[in-house]
N, C-alpha and C positions, 0 to 999 in steps of 0.2 A: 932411899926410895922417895920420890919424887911426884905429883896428882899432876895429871892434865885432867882440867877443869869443860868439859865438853857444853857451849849451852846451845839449844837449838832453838832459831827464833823467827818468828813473820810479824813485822808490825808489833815488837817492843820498845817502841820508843817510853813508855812511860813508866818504863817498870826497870830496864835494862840495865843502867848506869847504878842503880842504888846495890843490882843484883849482884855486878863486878865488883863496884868499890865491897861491897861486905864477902866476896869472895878472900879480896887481897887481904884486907884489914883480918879476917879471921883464919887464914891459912898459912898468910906470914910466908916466911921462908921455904915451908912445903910446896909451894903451890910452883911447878916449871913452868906449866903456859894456861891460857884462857882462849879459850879458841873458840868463839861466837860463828854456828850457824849460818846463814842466812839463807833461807829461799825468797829471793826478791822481792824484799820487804819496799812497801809503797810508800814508808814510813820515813823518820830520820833513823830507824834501828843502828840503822849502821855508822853514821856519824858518829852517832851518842856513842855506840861502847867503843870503838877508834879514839874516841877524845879522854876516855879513861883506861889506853894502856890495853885495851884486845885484842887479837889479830883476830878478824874477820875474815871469812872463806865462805864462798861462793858454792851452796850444796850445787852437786849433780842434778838433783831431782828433789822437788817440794814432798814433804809427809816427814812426820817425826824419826820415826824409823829410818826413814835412807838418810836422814840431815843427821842422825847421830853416826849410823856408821863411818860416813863420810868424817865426822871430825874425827872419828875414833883411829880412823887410815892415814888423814894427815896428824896425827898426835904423834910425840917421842916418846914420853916418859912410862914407869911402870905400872901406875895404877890410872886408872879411865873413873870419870866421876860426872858422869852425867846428870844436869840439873838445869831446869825450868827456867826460864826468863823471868818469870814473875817469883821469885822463889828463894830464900836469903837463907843459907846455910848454918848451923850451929856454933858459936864462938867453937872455937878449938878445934875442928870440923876436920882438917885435915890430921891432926895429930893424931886424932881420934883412928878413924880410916886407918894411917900405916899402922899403929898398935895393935887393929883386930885386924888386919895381914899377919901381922908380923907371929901372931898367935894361933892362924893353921884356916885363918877364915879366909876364905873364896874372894866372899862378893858380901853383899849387904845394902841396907839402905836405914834411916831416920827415920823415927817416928815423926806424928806432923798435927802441926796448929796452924790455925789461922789468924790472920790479922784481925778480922774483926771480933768482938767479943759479942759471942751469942752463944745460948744453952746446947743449940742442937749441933753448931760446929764443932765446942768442945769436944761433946760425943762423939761424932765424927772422927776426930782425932786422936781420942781415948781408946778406939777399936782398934788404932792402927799399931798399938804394942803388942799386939796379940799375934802369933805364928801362921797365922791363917790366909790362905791365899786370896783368898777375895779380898782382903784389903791391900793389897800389893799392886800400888798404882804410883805410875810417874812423878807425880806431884812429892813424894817422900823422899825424893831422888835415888842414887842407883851408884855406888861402886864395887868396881869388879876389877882383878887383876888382868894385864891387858891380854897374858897366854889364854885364860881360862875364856878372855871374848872373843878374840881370834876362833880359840878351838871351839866352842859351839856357834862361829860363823853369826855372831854380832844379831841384832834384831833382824827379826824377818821384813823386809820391807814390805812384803805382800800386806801388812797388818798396816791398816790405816787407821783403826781407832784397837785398844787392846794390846798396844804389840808390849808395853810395858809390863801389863803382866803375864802376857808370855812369856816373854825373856826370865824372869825369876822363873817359873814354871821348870823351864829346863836346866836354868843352872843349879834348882835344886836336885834334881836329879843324880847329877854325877859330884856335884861340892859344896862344898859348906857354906852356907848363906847366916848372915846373921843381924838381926835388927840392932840397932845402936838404940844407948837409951836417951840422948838429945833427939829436941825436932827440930824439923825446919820451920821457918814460917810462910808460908805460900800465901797468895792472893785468894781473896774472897771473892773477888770483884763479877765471877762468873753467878756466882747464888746469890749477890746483892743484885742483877742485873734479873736473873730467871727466875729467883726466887729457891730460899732455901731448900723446903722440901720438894717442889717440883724438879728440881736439879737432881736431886740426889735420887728421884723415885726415875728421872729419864737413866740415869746410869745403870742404875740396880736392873731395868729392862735392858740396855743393851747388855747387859752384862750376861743376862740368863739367854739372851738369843744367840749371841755370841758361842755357846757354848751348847746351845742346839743347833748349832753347825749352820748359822745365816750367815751368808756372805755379806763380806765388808762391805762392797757399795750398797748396800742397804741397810748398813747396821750405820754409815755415814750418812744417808740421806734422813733414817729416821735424827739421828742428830743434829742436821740440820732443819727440819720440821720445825722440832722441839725446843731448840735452841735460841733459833733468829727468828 
């Protein structure tokens, strides 16, 4: 068994190169391809992971959901391992993954820390060992066997902000999902930039409209409000 490594990206140039190298460096031998995104990034995104060994693809269509399917359609290998741009995977990371395959689990994702050291991110982070679907977000990244993503027909693209935790949503449903006890370490740089708690208090609102059935283009625009 074999991971293709899926990351989807717009204007990672800063984050992007350290992402890959700690893909290769920690997946070793498991890892068959790395296959960077891109929705026409303005950036050098696409130089930088080119210059460290990525193949690069040209999504169909911008929004995270359609740039993961799409690497997920050009991918070969049997398990799919979607993960963040800004987002450094667990030493042994891959090893780990084929093991909870190979043990009857579906799909899954890591728990998650941040790079920077503050009380409330911990916290943050510390939620996210818990079974509970509202902490089931992108950022902890996401492997899934690739039949089991095929057959529930891969993220919804309609889902512009949320589609991440859709997707667990339904695969728990029909398979076995299971949190690994490594995390990753994602970038801060969004809640050093908004501010910690007002970050976390915009999501917790999209999160509850989201789920009283507000439509995306307005659960995007509130994000961009609140954001930029």
């Amino acid at each position: 068994m074999n991971i293709s490594v899926i990351i989807p990206v717009y204007n990672e140039e800063q984050k992007i190169v350290q992402t890959i190298q700690a893909v290769r460096k920690r997946g070793r031998e498991r890892i068959g391809e790395i296959l960077v995104v891109d929705a026409d990034s303005t950036d050098r995104t696409v130089e930088r992971a080119q210059s460290v060994g990525a193949s690069v693809v040209d999504a169909s269509q911008k929004g995270r959901a359609a740039q993961m399917n799409y690497g997920a359609q050009q991918s070969q290998y049997e398990i799919l391992y979607f993960l963040h741009g800004d987002t450094l995977p667990p030493p042994g990371f891959a090893k780990k993954i084929i093991h909870a395959l190979r043990k009857g689990i579906d799909a899954g994702c890591f728990q998650l820390d941040f790079d920077r050291n503050h009380w409330l991110l911990s916290f943050y982070g510390w939620c996210t060992q818990f079974d509970i679907n509202a902490f089931r977000f992108g950022d902890q990244s996401l492997f899934v066997h690739r039949d089991v993503f095929f057959t529930i027909n891969g993220f919804h693209e309609d889902h512009l902000v949320m589609e991440d935790n859709e997707i667990v949503r339904r695969i728990k449903k029909r398979h076995v999902f299971a949190i690994l006890d490594d995390t990753v370490i994602t970038s801060a740089r969004s809640y050093q930039r908004v501010g910690i708690v007002k970050l976390q208090l915009v999501f917790v609102f999209i999160y509850l409209l989201y789920f009283l059935g507000v439509e995306q283009e307005y659960l995007v625009s509130l994000k961009h409000i609140f954001l930029e």
